[in-house]
DRENMARKE-234658 format. One line per 8 residues: number of its first residue (from 1); their letters; for each residue z, x, y of C-alpha. Coordinates in steps of 0.1 Angstrom, whole numbers, plus 2048, in hexadecimal, padded with zeros to 3 digits. Layout:
% residues N
NUM = A = Z:X:Y ~ ...
//
This chain:
% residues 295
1 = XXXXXXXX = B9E:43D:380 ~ B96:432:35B ~ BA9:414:348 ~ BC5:426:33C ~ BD0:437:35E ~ BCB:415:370 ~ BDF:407:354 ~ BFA:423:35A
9 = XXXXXXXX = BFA:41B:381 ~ BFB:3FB:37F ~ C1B:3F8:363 ~ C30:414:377 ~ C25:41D:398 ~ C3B:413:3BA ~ C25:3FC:3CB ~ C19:3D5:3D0
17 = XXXXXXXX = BF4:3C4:3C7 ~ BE0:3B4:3E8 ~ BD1:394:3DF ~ BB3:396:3EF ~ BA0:37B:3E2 ~ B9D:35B:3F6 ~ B81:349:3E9 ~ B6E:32C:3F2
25 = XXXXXXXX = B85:310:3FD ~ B9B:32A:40C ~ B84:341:41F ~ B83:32B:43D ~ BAD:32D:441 ~ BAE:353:43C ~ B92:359:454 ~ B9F:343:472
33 = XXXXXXXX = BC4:359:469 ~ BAF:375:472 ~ BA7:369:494 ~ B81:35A:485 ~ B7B:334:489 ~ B62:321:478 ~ B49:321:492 ~ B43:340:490
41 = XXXXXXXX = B2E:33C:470 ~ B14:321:462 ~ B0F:327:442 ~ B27:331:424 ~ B11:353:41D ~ B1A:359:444 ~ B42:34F:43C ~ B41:367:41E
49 = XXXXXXXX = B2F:382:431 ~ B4C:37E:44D ~ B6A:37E:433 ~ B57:39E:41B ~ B59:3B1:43E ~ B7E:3A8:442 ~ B85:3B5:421 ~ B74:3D5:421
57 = XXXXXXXX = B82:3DB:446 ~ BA4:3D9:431 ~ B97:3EB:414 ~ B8B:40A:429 ~ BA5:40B:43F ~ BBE:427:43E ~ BDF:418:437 ~ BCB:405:416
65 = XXXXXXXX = BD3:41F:3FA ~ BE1:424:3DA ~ C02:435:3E8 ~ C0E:416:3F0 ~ BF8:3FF:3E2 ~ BF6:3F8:3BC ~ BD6:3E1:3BA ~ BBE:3CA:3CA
73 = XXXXXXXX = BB1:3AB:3C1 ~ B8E:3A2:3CA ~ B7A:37F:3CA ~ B58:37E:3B4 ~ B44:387:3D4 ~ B5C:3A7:3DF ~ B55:3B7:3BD ~ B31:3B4:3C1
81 = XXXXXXXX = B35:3C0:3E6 ~ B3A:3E4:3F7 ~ B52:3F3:40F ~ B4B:413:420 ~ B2C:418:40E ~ B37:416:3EC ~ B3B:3F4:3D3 ~ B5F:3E8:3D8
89 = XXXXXXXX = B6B:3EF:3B6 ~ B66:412:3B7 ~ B71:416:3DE ~ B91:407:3CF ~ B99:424:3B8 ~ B8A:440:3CA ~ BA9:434:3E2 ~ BC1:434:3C2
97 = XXXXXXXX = BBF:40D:3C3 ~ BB8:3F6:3A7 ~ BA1:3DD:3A4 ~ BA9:3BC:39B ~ B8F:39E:399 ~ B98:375:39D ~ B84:364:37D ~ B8E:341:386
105 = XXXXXXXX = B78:328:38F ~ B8D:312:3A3 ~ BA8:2F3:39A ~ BA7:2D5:389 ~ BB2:2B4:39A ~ BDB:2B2:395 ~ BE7:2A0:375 ~ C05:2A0:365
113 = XXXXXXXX = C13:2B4:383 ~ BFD:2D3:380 ~ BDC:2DD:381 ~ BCB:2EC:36E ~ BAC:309:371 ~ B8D:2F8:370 ~ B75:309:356 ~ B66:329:351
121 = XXXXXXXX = B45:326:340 ~ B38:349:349 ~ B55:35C:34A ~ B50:372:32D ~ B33:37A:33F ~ B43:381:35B ~ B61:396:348 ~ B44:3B1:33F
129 = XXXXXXXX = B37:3B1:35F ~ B57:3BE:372 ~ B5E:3D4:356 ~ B3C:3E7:35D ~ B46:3E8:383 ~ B6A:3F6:378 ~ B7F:3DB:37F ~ BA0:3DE:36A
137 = XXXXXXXX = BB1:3BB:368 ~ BAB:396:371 ~ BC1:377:385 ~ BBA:351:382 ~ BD3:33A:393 ~ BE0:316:386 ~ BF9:306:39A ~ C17:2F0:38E
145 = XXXXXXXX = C25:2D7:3A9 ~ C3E:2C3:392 ~ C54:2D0:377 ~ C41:2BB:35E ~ C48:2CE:33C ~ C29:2C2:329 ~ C13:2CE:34A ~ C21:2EF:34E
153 = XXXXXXXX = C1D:2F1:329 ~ BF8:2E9:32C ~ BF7:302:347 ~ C07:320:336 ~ BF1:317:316 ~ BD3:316:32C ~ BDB:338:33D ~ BE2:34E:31D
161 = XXXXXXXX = BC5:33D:309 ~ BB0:34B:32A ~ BC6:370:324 ~ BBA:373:300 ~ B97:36E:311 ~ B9A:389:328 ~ BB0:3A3:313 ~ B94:3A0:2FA
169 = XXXXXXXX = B78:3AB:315 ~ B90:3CA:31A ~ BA0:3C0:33C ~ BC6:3B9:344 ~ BCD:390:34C ~ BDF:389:36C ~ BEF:366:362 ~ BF8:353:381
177 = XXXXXXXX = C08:330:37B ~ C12:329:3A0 ~ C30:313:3AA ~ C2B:301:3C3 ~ C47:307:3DC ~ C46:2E9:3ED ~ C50:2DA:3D2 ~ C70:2C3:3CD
185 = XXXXXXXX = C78:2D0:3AB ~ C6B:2F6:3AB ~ C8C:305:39E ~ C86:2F0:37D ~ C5F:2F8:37D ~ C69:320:383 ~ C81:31D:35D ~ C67:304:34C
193 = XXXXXXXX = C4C:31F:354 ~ C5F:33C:34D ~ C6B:32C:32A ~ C47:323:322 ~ C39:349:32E ~ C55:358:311 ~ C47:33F:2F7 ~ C25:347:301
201 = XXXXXXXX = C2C:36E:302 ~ C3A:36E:2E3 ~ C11:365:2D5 ~ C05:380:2E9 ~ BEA:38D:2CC ~ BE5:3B3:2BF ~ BFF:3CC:2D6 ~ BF1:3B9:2F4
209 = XXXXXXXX = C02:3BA:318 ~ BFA:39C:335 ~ C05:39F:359 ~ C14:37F:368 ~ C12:377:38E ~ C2C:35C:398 ~ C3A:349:3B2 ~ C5B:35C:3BE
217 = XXXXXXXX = C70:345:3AD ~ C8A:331:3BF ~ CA8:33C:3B2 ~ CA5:363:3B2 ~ CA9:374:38F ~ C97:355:37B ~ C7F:369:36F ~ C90:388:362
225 = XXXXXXXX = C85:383:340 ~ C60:384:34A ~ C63:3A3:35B ~ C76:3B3:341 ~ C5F:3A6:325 ~ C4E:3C4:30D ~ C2A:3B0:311 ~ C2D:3A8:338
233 = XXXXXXXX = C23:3CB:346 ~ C2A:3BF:36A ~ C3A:39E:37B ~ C26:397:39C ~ C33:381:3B9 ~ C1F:36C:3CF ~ C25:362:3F0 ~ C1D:33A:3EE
241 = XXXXXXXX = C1D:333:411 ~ C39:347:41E ~ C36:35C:439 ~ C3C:381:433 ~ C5C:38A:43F ~ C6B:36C:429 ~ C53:375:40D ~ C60:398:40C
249 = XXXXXXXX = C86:38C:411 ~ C83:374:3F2 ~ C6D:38D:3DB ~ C86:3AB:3E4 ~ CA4:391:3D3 ~ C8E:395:3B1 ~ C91:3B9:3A2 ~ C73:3C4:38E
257 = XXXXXXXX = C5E:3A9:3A4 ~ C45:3B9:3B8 ~ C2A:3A7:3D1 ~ C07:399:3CE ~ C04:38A:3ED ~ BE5:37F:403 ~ BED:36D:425 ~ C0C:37C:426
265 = XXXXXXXX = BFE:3A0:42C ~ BE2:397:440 ~ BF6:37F:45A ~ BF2:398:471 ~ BD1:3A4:46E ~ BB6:398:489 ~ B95:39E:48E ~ B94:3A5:4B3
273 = XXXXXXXX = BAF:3C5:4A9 ~ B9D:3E9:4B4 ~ BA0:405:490 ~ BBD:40E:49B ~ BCD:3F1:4A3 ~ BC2:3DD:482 ~ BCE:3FA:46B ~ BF3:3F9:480
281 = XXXXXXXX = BF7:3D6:474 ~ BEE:3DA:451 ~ BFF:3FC:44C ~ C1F:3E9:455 ~ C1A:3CD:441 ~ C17:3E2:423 ~ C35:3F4:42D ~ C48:3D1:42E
289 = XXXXXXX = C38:3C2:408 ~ C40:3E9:3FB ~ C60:3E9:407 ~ C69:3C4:3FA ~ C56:3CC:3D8 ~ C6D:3EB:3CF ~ C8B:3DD:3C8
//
């Protein structure tokens, strides 16, 4: 696929994006969820190793195409990887997939109820890189626990100055501002955010389009106006700690909404699972997240 039938896909297509992209600090959680404790590796090349073979066991396996499946996103070291012989941007498309890459570099230490990304020295750098290896968009995550309105401002600043970045290397900006759900005041974090995203959209430079990827908001229907926005080309949901049944009831309340979740569709996945068994489990998971994201 070249840019402009990913972009196509990706702005129309039936389908959801799996976040596939556990990093560092996260590796360890997702692993042990697929039935792999820590003992089992010594080193962090060995952990990596252990959670690349994960993914392209997902990647490769049957249920894992573009029918149902709009896009992937990968982690630094799954672009530079393979699956099934091939590097893992291009076994993406050859199954009708798109390739999406995380460009963050990790969170800042909470102040004023959010934090922040930390920076991105290289990441022009990287930008070209993924580019070459056909990679069609970018996600980097913030995360707001308090509806503080000079934080989430700070945030949504941070996030489209970061866009402009990546729109000008030629490559569509997931922007993913996260709510936490925990949180005591996350209705009034899900309208601050959504009231800074329309100032923020309204900046957008040149014809320019952004892709947001949000927490499924408390009260369903809050963010109508992003989803309906002529420079959003797509609203994404993720899961935040649900599990996916409830993830898919609360993103099925939120028309236009589809998913971009991670845990969620691989709670079911193990390691010890034969083919047959493994691809069972994630064929109906993405029957569940297709189902919930076509409302």
């Amino acid at each position: 696929m070249n840019y402009a039938e990913m972009l196509a896909k990706v702005s129309t297509a039936s389908g959801f994006i799996a976040a596939l992209d556990q990093s560092g600090g996260s590796t360890p959680k997702a692993l042990k969820g697929y039935g792999i404790e820590e003992d089992a590796y010594a080193t962090e090349e060995e952990m990596f190793g252990l959670i690349h073979d994960m993914r392209a066991r997902i990647i490769t396996a049957p249920s894992f195409s573009g029918e149902k499946v709009l896009g992937a996103i990968l982690f630094e070291r799954t672009m530079d990887g393979e699956a099934g012989g091939k590097p893992v941007p291009a076994a993406l498309q050859d199954r009708g997939v798109v390739p999406f890459l995380k460009v963050d570099k990790g969170l800042e230490e909470e102040a004023d109820g959010v934090q922040l990304m930390k920076p991105m020295p290289d990441l022009d750098a990287l930008l070209q890189r993924a580019k070459a290896k056909g990679v069609f968009g970018t996600k980097k995550r913030s995360v707001i626990n308090q509806a503080s309105p000079s934080g989430i401002a700070a945030i949504v600043k941070q996030q489209f100055d970061v866009a402009e970045q990546i729109l000008a290397a030629g490559l569509m900006p997931i922007i993913e501002p996260e709510v936490n759900i925990k949180s005591a005041d996350r209705a009034q974090s899900d309208t601050l955010l959504r009231d800074e995203i329309l100032k923020a959209l309204d900046n957008v430079s040149a014809d320019n389009k952004v892709m947001l990827k949000l927490s499924i908001p408390a009260q369903a229907g809050t963010f109508d106006a992003l989803i309906n926005h002529p420079r959003v080309l797509r609203v994404v949901g993720l899961s935040g700690g649900y599990a996916r049944p409830e993830a898919c009831t609360e993103l099925a309340k939120n028309k236009g909404m589809i998913a971009s979740f991670s845990r969620a569709l691989l709670e079911d996945l193990r390691h010890q699972m034969t083919a047959e068994e493994f691809d069972t489990a994630l064929s109906s998971a993405i029957d569940e997240i297709h189902a919930a994201s076509a409302t």
